[in-house]
C-alpha positions in Angstrom: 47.8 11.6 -2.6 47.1 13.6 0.2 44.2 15.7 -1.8 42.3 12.2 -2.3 42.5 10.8 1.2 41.1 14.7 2.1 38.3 14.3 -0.5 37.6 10.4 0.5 37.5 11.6 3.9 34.8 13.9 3.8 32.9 12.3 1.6 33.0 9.6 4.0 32.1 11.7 7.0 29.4 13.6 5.2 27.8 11.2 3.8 28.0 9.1 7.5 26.6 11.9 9.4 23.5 11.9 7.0 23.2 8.3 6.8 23.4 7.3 10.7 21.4 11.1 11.4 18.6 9.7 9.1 18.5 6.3 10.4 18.7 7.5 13.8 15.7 10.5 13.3 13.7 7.5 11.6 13.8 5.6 14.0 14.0 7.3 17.2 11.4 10.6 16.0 9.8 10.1 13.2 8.3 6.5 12.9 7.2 6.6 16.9 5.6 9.4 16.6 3.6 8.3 13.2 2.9 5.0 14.9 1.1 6.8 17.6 -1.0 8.9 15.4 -2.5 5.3 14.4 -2.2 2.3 11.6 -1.4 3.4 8.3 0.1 6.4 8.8 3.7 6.0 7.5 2.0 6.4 4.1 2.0 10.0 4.2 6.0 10.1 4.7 7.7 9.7 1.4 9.9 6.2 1.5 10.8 6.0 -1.4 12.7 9.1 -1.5 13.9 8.7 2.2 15.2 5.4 1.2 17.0 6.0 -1.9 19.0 9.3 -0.1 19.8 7.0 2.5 21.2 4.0 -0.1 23.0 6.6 -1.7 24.4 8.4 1.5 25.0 4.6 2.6 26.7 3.5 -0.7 29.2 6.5 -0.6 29.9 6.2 2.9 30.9 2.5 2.6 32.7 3.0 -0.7 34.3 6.1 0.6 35.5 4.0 3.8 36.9 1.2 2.3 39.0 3.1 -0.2 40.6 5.2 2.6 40.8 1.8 4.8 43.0 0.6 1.8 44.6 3.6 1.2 45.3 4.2 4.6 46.2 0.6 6.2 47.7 -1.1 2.9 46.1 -3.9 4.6 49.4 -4.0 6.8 48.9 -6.7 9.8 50.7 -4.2 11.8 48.4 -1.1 11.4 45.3 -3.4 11.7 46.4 -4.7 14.6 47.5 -1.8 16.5 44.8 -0.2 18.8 44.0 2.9 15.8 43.6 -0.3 13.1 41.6 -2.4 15.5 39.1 0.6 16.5 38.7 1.6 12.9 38.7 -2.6 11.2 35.4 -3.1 13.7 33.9 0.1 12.8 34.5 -0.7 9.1 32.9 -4.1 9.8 30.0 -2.8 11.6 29.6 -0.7 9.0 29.7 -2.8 5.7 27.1 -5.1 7.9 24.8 -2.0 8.4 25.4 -1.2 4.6 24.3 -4.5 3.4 21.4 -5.1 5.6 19.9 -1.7 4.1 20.5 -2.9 0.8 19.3 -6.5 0.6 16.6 -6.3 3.4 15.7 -2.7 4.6 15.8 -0.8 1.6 13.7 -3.8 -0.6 11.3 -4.1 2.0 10.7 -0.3 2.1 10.0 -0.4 -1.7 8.0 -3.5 -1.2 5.5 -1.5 1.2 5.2 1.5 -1.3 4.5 -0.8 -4.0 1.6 -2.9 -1.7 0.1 0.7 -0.1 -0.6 1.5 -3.8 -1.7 -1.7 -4.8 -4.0 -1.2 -1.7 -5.0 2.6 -2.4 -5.6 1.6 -5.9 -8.1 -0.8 -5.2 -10.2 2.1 -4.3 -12.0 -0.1 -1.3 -11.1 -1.7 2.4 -8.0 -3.4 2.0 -7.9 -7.3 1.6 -7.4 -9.2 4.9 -4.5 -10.8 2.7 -3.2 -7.4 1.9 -3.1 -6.4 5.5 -1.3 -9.9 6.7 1.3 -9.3 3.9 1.7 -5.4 5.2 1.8 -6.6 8.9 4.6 -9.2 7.5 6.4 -6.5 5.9 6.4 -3.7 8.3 7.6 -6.0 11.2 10.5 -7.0 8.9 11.3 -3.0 8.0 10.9 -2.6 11.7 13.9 -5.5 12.6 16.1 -4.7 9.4 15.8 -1.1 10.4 16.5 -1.4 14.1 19.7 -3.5 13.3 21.1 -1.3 10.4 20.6 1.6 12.7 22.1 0.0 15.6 25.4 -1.4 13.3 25.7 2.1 11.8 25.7 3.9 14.9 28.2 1.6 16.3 30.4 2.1 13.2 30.4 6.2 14.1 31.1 5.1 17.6 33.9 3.0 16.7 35.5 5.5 14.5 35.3 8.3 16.2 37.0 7.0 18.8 39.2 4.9 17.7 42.7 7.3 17.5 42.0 7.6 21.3 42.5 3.9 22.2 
């Protein structure tokens, strides 16, 4: 028993640190910095790959987490009520929320813009002024979906990392 709750555990935290760190690099370093170079120019960063390491990263942190939650609590009103279960039940929420933004809204709608930038490049010409409405629509929905996964994730690592010390 105690083998598996050490394997679950850093599976958990490794996969965490690279799933928050990505979300967090996106969206604090690298997407700025790309938007100030000018419209367009997140086509030359490869999403598709970004976004399925962070699904996967993502999908082992949660499943990783809730095994050890059950493992751990037993679902006991006693542990999830004391101050340890409290700190670690909202970080758990916070972070199945982040998990399944980035899986029915960020992740989709990062695939979504792939698919229309080739469409787009394909075409060989000046993109349609429908094309660019539905790429505006897009991006400002990857921008929000983004923003909020990032921001539930990193409160999840907040909340767990602190929550023995409550």
């Amino acid at each position: 028993m105690q083998l598996i709750l050490i394997i679950l555990r850093l599976i958990h935290i490794v996969a965490g640190a690279f799933w928050v760190g990505s979300a967090l690099m996106l969206a604090l370093v690298i997407l700025p910095g790309l938007r100030k170079t000018g419209p367009g120019s997140e086509r030359h960063l490869p999403m598709a790959k970004i976004s399925q390491a962070m699904g996967i990263s993502s999908l082992l942190t949660t499943v990783a987490g809730l095994l050890l939650y059950w493992l751990v609590s037993g679902f006991s009103w006693a542990w999830i009520s004391s101050p340890l279960g409290i700190g670690l039940t909202l970080g758990s929420l916070a972070g199945i929320a982040a998990f399944l933004l980035g899986t029915f809204s960020t992740g989709p709608t990062s695939g979504k813009i792939a698919a229309l930038g080739a469409q787009m490049q394909a075409a060989g010409g000046p993109p349609q002024p429908e094309q660019l409405a539905e790429m505006g629509r897009l991006q400002a929905k990857l921008a929000s979906s983004s923003k909020w996964s990032t921001i539930l994730a990193t409160a999840a690592l907040a909340l767990m990392a602190v929550a023995r010390y409550l």
